[in-house]
C-alpha positions, 0 to 999 in steps of 0.5 A, spaced: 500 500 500 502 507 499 502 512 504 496 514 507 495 522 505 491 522 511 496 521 516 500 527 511 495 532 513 495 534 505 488 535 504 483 538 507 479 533 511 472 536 510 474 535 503 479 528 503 481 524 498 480 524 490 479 517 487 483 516 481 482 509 478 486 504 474 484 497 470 487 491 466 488 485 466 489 484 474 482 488 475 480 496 477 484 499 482 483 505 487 488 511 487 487 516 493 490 522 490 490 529 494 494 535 490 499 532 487 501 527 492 498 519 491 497 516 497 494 508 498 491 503 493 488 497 492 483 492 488 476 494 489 474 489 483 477 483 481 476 481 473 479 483 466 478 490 465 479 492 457 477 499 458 473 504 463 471 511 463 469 515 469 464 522 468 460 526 475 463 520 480 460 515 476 465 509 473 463 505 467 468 498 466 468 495 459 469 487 462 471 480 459 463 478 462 459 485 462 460 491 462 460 494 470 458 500 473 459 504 480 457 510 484 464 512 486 465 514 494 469 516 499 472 509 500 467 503 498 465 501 490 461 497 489 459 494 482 453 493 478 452 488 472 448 492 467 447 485 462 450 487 455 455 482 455 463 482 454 465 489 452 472 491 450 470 500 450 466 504 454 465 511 454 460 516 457 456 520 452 453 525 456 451 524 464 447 517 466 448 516 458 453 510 455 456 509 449 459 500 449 463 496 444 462 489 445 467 483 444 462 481 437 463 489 435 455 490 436 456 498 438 450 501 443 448 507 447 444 507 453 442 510 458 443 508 466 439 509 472 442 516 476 441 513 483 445 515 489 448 507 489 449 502 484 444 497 486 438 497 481 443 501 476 442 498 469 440 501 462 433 504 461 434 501 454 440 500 449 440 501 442 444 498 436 447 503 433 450 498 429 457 495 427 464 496 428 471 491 427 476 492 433 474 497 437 480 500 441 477 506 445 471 510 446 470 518 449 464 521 448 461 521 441 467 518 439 470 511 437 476 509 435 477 503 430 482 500 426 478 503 420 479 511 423 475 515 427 468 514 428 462 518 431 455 516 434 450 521 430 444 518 434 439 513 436 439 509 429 431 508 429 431 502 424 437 497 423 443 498 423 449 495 419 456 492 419 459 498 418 467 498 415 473 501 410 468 508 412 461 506 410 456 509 415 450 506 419 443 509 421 447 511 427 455 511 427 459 515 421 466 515 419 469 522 421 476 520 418 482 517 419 486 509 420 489 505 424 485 510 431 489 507 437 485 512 442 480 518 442 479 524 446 473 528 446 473 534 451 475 542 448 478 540 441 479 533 440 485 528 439 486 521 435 492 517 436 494 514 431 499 509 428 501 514 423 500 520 428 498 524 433 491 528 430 487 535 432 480 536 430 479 543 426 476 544 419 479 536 418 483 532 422 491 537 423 496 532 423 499 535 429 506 530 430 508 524 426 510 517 428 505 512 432 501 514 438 498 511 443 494 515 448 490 522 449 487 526 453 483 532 452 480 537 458 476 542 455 477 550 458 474 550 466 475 555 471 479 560 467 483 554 466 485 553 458 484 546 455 488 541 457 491 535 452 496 530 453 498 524 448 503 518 449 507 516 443 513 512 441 517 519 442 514 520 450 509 523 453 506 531 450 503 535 452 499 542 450 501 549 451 500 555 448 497 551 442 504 548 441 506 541 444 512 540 448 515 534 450 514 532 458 519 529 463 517 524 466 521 522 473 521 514 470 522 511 464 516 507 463 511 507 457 505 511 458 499 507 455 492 511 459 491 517 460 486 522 463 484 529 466 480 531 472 483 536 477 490 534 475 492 529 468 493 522 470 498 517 467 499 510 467 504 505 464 504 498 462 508 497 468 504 499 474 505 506 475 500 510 476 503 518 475 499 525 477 501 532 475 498 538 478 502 542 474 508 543 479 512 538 476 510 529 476 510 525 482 509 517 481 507 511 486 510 502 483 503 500 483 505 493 481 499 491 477 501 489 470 497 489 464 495 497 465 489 498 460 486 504 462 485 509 467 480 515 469 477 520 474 471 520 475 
């Protein structure tokens, strides 16, 4: 386990520590997080997590035998099966609304129970939007796919179908792109790629060549500028000042999930769980390998 941020007094007690979560093979882990220090973690579900994504205190899991949610608290998780099936990619359109790739390639949009817990959360309904072949990560609207970029355009009212090589379905239409790795939709979105790193503007802008990973976007809040980040064979980036420049991490491990919340979260494929306020980076050895995806909800 980490430090105890309590036992740092670190953080204001009224408020105490941000939950930060971490999935892959081993299952989905907790991080305590407060400013820019890490404190304790641990499993809270056991299960092969492909995927996760996490909006207004809500976290959404992509598992080998369902997708699972969960009303995150102070100290306990606690998961519901919402009975779609195995699925590799989730993400959240909007709040209480999910976006879900399953293993057989089926896409759906749903929307989830707002409760206080998980207990009873489910889908009010899910609709196919329609097909799509290796799906590789979900952000809002957005899906990433070995075919490009995607976007779910709305409740398909008819049936749908197989979409590929850029075809479109009654609700999914390809937006551009090859080879997506990851997706980011919040401010100015990004696509990683295994040809490069790209914005979207009039078209997608070739921002930075060569093959990348993982992105994350935060739109403007506060006073505070849109946030991006992207992780690629040349390390981590980071963009300032509508420029991007290369960040230096205190480890040498590749950076594979990514995402913001009070600060920018970074995982790598070792079991690293790494945060940044903006002074600088700090990082705790979780010693979970397989890292797929990380969130803050």
């Amino acid at each position: 386990m980490g430090i105890s941020i309590d036992e740092k007094r670190v953080y204001d007690a009224s408020e105490g520590p941000t939950p930060v979560f971490v999935a892959g093979a081993f299952g989905v882990a907790r991080v305590a997080t407060s400013d820019d220090l890490v404190g304790e973690f641990g499993l809270v579900r056991e299960c092969t997590a492909r995927d996760l994504a996490g909006l207004d205190g809500r976290l959404a899991v992509a598992a080998d035998a369902d997708v699972l949610l969960a009303v995150t608290g102070e100290e306990d998780v606690e998961f519901e099966r919402l009975g779609v099936g195995p699925a590799v990619a989730a993400g959240f359109v909007g709040p209480g609304e999910l976006l879900v790739a399953r293993e057989d390639g089926t896409v759906l949009r749903g929307r989830v129970v707002e409760r206080e817990t998980a207990e009873n959360a489910g889908g009010d309904s899910w609709t196919e939007l329609g097909e799509l072949a290796d799906v590789r990560a979900i952000d809002g609207a957005f899906v990433a796919t070995d075919s490009g970029v995607y976007r779910a355009t709305g409740i398909a009212q008819s049936a749908t179908k197989t979409v590929g090589d850029g075809a479109a379905s009654a609700g999914l239409q390809h937006v551009g792109l090859d080879d997506a790795r990851d997706v980011a939709a919040a401010g100015r979105p990004l696509a990683a790629t295994g040809e490069g790193l790209y914005a979207l503007g009039n078209g997608w802008m070739a921002q930075r060549e060569g093959p990348f990973r993982a992105v994350s976007t935060a739109a403007a809040d506060g006073g505070r500028l849109d946030r991006a980040h992207a992780a690629g064979e040349s390390g981590l980036l980071a963009r300032e000042d509508g420029g991007w420049r290369t960040v230096d991490l205190p480890i040498d491990g590749r950076v594979v999930a990514l995402d913001h919340g009070a600060g920018v979260y970074a995982a790598t494929e070792d079991g690293t769980f790494l945060l940044s306020v903006g002074d600088g980076w700090n990082h705790q050895l979780l010693g979970l390998r397989g890292v797929r995806a990380v969130a803050a909800p």
